[in-house]
mmCIF file of the N, C-alpha and C atoms, coordinates in Angstrom:
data_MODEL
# 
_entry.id   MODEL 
# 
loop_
_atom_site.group_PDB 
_atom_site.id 
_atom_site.type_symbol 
_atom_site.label_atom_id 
_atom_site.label_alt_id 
_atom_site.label_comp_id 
_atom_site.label_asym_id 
_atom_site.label_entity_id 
_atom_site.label_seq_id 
_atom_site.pdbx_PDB_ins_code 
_atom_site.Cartn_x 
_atom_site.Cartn_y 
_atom_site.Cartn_z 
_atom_site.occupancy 
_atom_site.B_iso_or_equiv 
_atom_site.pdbx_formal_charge 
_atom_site.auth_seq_id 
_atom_site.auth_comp_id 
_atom_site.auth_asym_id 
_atom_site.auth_atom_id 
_atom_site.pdbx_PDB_model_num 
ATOM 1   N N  . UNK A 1 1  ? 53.190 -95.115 33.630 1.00 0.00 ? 1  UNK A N  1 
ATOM 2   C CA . UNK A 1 1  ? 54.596 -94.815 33.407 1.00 0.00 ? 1  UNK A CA 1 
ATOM 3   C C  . UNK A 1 1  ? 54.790 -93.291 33.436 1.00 0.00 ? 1  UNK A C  1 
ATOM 4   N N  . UNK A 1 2  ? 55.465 -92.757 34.111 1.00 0.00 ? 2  UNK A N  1 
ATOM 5   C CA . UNK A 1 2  ? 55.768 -91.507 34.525 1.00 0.00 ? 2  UNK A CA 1 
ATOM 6   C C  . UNK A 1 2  ? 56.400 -91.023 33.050 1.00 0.00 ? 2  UNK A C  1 
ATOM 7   N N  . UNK A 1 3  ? 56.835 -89.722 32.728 1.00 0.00 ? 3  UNK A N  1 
ATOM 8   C CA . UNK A 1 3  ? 57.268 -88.927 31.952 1.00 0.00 ? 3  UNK A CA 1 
ATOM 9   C C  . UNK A 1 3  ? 59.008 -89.658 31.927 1.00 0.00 ? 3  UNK A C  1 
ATOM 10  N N  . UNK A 1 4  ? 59.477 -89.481 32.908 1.00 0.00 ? 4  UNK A N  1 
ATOM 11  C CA . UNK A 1 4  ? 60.715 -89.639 33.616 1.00 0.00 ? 4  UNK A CA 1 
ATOM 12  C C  . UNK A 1 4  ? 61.102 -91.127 32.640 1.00 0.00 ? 4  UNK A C  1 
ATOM 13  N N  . UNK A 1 5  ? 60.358 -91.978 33.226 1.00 0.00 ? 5  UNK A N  1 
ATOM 14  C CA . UNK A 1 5  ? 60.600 -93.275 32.579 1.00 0.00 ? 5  UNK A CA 1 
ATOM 15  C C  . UNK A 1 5  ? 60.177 -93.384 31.324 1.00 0.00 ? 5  UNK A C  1 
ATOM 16  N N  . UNK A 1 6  ? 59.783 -92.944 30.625 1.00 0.00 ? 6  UNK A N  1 
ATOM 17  C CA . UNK A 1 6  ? 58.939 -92.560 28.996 1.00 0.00 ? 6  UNK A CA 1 
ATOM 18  C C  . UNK A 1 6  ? 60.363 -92.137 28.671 1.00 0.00 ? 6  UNK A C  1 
ATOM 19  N N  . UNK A 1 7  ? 60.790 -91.550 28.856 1.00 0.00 ? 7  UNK A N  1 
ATOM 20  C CA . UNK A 1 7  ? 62.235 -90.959 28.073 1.00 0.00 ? 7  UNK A CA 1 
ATOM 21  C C  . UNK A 1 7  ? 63.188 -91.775 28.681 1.00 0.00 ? 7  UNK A C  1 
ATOM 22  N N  . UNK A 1 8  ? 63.679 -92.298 29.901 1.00 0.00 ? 8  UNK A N  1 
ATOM 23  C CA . UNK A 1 8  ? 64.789 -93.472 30.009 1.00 0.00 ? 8  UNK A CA 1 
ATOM 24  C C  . UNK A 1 8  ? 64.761 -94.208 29.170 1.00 0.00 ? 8  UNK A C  1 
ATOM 25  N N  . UNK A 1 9  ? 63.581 -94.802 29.015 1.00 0.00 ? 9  UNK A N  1 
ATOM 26  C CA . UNK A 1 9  ? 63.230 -96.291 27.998 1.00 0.00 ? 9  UNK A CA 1 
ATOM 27  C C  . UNK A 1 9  ? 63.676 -95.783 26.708 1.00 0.00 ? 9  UNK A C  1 
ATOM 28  N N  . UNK A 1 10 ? 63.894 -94.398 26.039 1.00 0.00 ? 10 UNK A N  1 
ATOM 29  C CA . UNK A 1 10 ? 63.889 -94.138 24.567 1.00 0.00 ? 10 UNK A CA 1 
ATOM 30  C C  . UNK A 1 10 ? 65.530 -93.775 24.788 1.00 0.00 ? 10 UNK A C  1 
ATOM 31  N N  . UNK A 1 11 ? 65.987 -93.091 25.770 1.00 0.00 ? 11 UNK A N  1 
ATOM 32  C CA . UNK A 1 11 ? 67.674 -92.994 25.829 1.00 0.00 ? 11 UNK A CA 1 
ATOM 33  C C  . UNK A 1 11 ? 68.266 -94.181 25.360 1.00 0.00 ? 11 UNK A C  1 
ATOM 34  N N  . UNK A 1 12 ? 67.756 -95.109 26.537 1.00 0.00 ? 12 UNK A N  1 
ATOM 35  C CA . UNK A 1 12 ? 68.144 -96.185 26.651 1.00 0.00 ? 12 UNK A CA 1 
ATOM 36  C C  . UNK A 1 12 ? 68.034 -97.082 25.106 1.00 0.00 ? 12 UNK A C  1 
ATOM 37  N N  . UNK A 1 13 ? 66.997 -97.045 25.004 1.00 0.00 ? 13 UNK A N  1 
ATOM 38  C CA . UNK A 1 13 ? 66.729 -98.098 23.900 1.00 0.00 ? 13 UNK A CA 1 
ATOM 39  C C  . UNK A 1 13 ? 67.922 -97.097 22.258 1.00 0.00 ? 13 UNK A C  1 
ATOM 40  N N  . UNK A 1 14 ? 67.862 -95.933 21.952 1.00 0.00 ? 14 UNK A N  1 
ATOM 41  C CA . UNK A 1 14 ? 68.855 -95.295 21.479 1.00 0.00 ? 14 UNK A CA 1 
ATOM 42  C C  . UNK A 1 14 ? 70.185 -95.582 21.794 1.00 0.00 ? 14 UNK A C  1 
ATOM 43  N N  . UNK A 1 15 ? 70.729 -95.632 22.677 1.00 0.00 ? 15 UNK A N  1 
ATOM 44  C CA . UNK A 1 15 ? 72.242 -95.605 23.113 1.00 0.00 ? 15 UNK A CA 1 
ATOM 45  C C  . UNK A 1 15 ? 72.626 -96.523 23.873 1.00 0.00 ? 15 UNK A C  1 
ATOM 46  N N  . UNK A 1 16 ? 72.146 -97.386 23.149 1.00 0.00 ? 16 UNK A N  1 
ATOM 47  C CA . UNK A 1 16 ? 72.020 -99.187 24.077 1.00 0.00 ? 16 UNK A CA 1 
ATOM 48  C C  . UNK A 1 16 ? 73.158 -99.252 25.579 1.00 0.00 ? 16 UNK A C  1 
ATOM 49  N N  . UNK A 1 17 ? 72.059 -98.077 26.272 1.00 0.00 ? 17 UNK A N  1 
ATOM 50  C CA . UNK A 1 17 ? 72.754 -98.316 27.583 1.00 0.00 ? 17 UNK A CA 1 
ATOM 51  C C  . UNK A 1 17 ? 71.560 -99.053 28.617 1.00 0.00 ? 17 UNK A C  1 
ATOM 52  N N  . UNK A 1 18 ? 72.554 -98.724 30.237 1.00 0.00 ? 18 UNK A N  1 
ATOM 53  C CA . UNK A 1 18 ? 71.759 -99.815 30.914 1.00 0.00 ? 18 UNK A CA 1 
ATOM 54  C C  . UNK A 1 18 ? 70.545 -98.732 31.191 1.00 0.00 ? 18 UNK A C  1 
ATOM 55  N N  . UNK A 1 19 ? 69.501 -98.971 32.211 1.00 0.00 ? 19 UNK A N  1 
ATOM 56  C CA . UNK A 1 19 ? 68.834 -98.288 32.778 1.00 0.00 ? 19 UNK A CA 1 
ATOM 57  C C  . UNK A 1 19 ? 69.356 -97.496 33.954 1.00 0.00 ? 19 UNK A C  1 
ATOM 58  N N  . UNK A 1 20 ? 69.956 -98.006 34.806 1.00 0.00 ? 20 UNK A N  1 
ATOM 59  C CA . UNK A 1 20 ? 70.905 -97.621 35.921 1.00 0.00 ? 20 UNK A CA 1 
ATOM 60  C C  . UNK A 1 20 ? 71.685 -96.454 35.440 1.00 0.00 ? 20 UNK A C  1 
ATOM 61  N N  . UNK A 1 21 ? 72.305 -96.531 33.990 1.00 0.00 ? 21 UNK A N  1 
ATOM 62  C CA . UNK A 1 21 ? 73.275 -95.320 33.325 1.00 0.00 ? 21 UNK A CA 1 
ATOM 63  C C  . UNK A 1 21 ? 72.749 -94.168 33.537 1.00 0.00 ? 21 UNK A C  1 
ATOM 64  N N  . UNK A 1 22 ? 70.965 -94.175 33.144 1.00 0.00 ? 22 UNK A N  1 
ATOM 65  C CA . UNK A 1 22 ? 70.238 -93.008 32.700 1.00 0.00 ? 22 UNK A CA 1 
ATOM 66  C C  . UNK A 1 22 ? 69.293 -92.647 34.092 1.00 0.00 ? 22 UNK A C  1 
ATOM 67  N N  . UNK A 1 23 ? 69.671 -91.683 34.336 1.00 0.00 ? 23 UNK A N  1 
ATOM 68  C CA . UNK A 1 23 ? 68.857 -91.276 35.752 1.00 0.00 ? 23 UNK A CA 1 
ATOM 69  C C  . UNK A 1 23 ? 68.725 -89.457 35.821 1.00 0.00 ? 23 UNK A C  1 
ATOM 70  N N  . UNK A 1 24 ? 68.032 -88.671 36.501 1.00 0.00 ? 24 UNK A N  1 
ATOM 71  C CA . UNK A 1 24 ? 67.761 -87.356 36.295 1.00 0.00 ? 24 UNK A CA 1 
ATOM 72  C C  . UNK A 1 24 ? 68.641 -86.662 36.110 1.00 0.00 ? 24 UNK A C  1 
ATOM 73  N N  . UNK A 1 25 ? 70.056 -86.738 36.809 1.00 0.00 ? 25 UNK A N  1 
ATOM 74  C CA . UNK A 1 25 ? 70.995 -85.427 37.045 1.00 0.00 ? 25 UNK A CA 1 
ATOM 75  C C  . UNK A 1 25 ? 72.340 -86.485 35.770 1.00 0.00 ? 25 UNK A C  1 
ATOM 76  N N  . UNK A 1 26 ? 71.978 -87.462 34.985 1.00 0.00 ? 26 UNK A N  1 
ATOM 77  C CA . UNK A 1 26 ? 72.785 -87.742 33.812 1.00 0.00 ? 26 UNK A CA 1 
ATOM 78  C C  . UNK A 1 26 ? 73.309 -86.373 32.838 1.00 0.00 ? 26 UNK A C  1 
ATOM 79  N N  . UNK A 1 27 ? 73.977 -86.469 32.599 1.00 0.00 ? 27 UNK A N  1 
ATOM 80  C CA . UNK A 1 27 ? 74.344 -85.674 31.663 1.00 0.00 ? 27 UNK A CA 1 
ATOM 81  C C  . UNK A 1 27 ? 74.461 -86.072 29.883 1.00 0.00 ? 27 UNK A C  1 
ATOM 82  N N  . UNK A 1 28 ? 73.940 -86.245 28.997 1.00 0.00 ? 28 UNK A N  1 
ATOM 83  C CA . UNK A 1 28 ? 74.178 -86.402 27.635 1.00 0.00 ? 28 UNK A CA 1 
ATOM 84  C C  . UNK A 1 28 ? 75.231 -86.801 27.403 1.00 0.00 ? 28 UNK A C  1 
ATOM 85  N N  . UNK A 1 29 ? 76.165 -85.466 27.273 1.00 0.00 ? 29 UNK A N  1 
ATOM 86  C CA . UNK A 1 29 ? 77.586 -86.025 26.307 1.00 0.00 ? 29 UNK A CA 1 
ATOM 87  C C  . UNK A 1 29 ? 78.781 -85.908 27.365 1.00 0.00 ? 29 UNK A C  1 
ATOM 88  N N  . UNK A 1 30 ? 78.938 -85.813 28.245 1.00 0.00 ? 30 UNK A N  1 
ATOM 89  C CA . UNK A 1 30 ? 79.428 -86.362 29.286 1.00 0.00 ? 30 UNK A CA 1 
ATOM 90  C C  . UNK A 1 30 ? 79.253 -87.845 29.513 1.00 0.00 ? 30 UNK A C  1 
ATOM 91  N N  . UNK A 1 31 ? 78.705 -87.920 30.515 1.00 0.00 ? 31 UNK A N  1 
ATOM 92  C CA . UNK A 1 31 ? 78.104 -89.267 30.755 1.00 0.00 ? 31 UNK A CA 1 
ATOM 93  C C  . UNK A 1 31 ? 77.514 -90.487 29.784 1.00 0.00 ? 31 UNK A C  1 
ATOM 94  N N  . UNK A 1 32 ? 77.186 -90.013 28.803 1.00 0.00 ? 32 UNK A N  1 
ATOM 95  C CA . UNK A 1 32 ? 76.200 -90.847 27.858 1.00 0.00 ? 32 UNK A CA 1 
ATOM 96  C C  . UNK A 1 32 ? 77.064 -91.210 26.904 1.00 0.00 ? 32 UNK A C  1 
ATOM 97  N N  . UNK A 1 33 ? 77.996 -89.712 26.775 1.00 0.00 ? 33 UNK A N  1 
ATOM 98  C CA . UNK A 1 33 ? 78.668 -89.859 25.140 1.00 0.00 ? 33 UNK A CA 1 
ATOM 99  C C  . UNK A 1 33 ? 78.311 -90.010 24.139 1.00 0.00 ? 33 UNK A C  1 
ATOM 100 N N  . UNK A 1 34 ? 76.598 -88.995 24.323 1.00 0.00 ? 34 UNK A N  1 
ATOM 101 C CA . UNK A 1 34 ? 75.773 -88.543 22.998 1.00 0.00 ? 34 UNK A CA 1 
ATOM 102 C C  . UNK A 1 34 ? 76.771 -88.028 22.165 1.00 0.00 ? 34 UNK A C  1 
ATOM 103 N N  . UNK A 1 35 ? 76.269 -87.830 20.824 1.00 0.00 ? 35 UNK A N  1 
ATOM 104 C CA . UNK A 1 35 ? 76.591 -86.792 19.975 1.00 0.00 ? 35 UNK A CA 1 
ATOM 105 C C  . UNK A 1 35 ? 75.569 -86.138 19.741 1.00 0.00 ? 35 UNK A C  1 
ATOM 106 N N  . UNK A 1 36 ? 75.686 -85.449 18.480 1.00 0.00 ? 36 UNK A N  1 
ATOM 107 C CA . UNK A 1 36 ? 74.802 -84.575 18.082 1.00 0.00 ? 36 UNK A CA 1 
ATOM 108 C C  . UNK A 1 36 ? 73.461 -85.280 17.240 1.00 0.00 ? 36 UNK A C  1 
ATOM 109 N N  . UNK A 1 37 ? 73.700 -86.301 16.522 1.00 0.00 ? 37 UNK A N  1 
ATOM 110 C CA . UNK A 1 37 ? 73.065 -87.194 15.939 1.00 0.00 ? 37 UNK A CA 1 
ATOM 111 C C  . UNK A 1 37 ? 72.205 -88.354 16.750 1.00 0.00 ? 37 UNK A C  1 
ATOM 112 N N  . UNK A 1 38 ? 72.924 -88.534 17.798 1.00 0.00 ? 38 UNK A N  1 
ATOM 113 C CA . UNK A 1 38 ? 71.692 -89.233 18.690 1.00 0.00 ? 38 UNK A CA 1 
ATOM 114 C C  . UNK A 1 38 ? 70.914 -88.341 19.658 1.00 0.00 ? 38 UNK A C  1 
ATOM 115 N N  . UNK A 1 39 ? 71.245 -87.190 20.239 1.00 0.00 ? 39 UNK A N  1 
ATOM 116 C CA . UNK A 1 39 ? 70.477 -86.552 20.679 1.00 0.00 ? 39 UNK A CA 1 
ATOM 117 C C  . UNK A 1 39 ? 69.305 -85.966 20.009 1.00 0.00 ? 39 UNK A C  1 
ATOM 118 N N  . UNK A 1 40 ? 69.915 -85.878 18.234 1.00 0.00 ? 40 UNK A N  1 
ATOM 119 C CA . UNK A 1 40 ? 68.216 -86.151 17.436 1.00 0.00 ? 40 UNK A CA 1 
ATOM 120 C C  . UNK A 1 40 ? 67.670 -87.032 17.234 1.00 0.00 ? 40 UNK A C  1 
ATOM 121 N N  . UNK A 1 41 ? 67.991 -87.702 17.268 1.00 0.00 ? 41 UNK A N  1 
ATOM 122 C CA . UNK A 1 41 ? 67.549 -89.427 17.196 1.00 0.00 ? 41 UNK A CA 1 
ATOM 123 C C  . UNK A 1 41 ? 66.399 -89.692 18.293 1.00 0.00 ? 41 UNK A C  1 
ATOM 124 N N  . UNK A 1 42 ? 67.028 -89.163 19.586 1.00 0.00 ? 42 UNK A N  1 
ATOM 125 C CA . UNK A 1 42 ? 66.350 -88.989 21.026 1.00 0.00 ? 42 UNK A CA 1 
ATOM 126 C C  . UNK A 1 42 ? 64.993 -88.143 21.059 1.00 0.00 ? 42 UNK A C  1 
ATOM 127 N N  . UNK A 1 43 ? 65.418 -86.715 20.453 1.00 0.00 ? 43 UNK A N  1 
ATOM 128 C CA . UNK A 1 43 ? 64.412 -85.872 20.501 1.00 0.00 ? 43 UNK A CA 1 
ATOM 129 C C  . UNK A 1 43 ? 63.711 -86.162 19.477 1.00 0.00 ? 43 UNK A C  1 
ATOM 130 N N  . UNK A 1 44 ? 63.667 -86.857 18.317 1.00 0.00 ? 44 UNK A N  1 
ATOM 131 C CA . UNK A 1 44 ? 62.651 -87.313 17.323 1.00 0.00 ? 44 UNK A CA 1 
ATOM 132 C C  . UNK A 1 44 ? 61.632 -87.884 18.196 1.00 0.00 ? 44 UNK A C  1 
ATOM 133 N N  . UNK A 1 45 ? 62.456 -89.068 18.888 1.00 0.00 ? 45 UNK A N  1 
ATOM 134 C CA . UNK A 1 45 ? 61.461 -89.989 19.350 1.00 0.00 ? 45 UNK A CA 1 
ATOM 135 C C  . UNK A 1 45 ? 60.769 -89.186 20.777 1.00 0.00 ? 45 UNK A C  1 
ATOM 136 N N  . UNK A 1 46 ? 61.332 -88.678 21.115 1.00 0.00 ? 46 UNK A N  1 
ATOM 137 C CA . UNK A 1 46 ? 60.420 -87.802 22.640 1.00 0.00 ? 46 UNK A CA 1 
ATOM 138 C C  . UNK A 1 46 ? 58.987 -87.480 21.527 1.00 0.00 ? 46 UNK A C  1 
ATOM 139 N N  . UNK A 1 47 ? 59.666 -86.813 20.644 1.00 0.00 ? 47 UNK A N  1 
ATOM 140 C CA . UNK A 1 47 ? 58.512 -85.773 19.941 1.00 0.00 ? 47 UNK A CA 1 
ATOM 141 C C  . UNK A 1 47 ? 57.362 -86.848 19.808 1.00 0.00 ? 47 UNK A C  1 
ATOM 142 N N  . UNK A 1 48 ? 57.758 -87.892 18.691 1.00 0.00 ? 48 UNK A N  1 
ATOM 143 C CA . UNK A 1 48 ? 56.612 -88.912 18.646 1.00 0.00 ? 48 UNK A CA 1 
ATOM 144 C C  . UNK A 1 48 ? 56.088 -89.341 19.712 1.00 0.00 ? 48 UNK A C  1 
ATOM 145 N N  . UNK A 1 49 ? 56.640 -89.511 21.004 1.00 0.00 ? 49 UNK A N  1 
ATOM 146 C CA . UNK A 1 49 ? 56.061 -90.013 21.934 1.00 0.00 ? 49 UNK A CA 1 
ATOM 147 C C  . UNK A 1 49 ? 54.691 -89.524 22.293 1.00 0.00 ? 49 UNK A C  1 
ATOM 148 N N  . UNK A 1 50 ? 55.633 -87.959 22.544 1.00 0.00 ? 50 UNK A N  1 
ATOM 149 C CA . UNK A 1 50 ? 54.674 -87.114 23.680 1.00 0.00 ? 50 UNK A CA 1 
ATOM 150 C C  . UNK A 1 50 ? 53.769 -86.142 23.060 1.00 0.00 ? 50 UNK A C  1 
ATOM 151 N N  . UNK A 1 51 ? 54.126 -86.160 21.512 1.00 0.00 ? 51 UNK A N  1 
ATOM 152 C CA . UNK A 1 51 ? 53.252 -85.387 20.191 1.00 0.00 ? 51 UNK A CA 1 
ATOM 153 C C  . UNK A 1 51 ? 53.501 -83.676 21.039 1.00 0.00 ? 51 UNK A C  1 
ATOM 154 N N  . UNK A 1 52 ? 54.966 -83.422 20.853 1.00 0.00 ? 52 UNK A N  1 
ATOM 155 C CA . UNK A 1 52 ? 55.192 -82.358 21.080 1.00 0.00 ? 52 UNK A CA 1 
ATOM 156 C C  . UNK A 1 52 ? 56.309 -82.066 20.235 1.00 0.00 ? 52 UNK A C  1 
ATOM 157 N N  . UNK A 1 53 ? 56.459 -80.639 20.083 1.00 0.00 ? 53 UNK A N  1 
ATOM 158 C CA . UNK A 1 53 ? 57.572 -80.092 19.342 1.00 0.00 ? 53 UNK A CA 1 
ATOM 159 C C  . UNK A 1 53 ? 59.021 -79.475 20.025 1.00 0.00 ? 53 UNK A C  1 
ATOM 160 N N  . UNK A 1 54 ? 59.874 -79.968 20.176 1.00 0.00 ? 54 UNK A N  1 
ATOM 161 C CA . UNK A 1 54 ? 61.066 -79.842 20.725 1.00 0.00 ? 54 UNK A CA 1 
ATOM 162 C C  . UNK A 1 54 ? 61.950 -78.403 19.977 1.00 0.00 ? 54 UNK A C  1 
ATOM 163 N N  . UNK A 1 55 ? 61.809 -77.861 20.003 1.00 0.00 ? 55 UNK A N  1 
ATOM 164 C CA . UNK A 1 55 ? 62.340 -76.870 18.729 1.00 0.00 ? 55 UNK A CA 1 
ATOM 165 C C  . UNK A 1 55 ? 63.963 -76.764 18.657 1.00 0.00 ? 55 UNK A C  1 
ATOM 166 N N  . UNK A 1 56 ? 64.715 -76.924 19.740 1.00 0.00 ? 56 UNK A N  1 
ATOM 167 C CA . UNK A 1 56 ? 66.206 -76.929 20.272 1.00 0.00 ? 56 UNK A CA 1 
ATOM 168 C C  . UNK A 1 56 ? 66.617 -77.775 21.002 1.00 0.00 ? 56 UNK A C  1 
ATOM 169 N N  . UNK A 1 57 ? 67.787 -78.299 21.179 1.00 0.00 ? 57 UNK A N  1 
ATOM 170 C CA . UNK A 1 57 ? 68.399 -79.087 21.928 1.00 0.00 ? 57 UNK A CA 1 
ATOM 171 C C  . UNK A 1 57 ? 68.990 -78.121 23.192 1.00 0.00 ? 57 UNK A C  1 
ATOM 172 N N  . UNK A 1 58 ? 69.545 -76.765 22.339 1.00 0.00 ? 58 UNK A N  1 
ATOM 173 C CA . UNK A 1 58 ? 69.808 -76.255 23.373 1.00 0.00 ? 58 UNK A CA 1 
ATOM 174 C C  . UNK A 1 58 ? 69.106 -76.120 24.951 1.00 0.00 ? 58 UNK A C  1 
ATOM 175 N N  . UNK A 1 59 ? 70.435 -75.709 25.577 1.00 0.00 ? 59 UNK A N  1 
ATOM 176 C CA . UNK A 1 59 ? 70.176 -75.874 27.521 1.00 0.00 ? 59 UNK A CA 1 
ATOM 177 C C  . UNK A 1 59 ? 69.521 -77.321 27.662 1.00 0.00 ? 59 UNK A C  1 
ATOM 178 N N  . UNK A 1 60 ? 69.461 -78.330 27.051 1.00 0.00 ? 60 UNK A N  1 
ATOM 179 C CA . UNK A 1 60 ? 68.540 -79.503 27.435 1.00 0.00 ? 60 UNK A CA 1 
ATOM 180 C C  . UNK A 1 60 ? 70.302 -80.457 27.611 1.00 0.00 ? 60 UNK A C  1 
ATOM 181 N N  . UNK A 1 61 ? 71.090 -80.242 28.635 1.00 0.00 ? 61 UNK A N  1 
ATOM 182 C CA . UNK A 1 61 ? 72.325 -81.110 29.045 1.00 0.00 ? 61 UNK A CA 1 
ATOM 183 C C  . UNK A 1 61 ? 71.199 -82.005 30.004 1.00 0.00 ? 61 UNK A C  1 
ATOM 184 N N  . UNK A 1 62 ? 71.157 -82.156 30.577 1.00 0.00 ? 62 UNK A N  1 
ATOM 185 C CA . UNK A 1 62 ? 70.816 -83.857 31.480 1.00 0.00 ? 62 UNK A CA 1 
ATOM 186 C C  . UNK A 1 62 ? 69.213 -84.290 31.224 1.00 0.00 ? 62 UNK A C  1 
ATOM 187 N N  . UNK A 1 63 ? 69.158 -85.151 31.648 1.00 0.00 ? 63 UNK A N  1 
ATOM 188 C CA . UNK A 1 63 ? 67.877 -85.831 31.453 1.00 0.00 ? 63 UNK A CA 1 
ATOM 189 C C  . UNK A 1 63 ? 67.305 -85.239 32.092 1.00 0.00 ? 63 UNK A C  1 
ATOM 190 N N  . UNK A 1 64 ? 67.279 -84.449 33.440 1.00 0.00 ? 64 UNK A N  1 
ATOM 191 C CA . UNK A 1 64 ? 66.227 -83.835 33.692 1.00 0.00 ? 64 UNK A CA 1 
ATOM 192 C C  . UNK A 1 64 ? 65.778 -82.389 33.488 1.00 0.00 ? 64 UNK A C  1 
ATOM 193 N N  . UNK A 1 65 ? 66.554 -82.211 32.688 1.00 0.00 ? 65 UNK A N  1 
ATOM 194 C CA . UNK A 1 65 ? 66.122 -80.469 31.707 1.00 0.00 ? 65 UNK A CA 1 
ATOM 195 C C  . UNK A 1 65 ? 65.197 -81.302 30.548 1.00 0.00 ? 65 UNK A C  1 
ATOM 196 N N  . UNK A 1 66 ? 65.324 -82.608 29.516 1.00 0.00 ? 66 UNK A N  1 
ATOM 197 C CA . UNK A 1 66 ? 64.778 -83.129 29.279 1.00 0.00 ? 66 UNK A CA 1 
ATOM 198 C C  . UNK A 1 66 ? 63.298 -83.292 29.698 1.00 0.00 ? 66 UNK A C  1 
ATOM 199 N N  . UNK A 1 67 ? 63.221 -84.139 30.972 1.00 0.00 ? 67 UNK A N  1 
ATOM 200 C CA . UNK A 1 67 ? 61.850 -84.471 31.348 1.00 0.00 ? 67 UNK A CA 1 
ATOM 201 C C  . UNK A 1 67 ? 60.951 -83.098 31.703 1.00 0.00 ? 67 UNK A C  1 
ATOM 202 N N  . UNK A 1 68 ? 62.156 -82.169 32.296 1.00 0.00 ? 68 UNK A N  1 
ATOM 203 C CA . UNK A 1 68 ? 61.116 -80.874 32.523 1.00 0.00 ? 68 UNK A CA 1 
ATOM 204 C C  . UNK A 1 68 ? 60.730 -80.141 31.125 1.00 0.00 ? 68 UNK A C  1 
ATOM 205 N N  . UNK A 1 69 ? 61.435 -79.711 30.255 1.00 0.00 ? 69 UNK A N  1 
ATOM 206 C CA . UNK A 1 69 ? 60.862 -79.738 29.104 1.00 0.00 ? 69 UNK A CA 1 
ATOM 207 C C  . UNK A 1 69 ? 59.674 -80.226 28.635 1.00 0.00 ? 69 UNK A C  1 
ATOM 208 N N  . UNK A 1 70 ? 59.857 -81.511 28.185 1.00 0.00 ? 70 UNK A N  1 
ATOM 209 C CA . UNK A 1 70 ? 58.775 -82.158 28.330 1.00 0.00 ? 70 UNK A CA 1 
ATOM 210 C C  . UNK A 1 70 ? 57.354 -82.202 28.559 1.00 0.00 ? 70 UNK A C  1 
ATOM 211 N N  . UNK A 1 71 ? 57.674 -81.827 30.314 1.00 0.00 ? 71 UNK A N  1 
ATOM 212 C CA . UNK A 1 71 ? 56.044 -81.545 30.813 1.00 0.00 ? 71 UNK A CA 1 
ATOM 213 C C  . UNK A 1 71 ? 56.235 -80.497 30.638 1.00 0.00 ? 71 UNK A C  1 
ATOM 214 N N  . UNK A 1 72 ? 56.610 -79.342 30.498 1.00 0.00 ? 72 UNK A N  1 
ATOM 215 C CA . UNK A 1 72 ? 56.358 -77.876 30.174 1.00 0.00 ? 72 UNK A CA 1 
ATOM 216 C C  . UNK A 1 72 ? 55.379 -78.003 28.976 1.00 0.00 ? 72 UNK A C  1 
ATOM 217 N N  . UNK A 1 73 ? 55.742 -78.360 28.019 1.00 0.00 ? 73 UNK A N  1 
ATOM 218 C CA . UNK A 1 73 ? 54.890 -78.671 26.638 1.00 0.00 ? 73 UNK A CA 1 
ATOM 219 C C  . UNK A 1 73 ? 53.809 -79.308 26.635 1.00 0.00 ? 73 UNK A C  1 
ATOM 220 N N  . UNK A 1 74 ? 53.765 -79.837 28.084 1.00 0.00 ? 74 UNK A N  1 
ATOM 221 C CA . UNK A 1 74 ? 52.062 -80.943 27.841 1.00 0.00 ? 74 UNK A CA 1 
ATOM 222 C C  . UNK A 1 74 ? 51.474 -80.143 28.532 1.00 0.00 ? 74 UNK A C  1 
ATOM 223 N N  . UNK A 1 75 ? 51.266 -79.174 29.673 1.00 0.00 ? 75 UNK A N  1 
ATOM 224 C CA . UNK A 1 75 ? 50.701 -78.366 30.168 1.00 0.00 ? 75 UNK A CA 1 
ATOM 225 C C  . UNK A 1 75 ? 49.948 -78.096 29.262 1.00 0.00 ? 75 UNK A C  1 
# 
């Protein structure tokens, strides 16, 4: 399972949307209609996932500032 899909599955499963909703160039609170409270909700669970530390939400708007994040930290 790619990085990419490691975090759809946790959007998704958070913001009981479809899979189809959540794709790279998504946007959060646009598109998703995060708030501020599920986007921690989100980044809790990235953290547990990927046993990394997320320190800001900031600049992280779409899923794929997300996934690049992400692997930046597992490097």
């Amino acid at each position: 399972m790619t990085t990419f899909e490691k975090i759809q599955e946790i959007i998704v499963d958070q913001l009981d949307k479809e899979e189809s909703e959540v794709q790279l160039q998504t946007n959060f609170r646009e598109e998703l209609e995060a708030d501020s409270l599920d986007l921690f909700q989100i980044i809790n669970d990235i953290e547990d996932e990927f046993d990394i530390k997320i320190e800001s939400e900031d600049g992280l708007e779409t899923v794929e500032d997300l996934v690049k994040y992400v692997e930046g930290q597992m490097d």
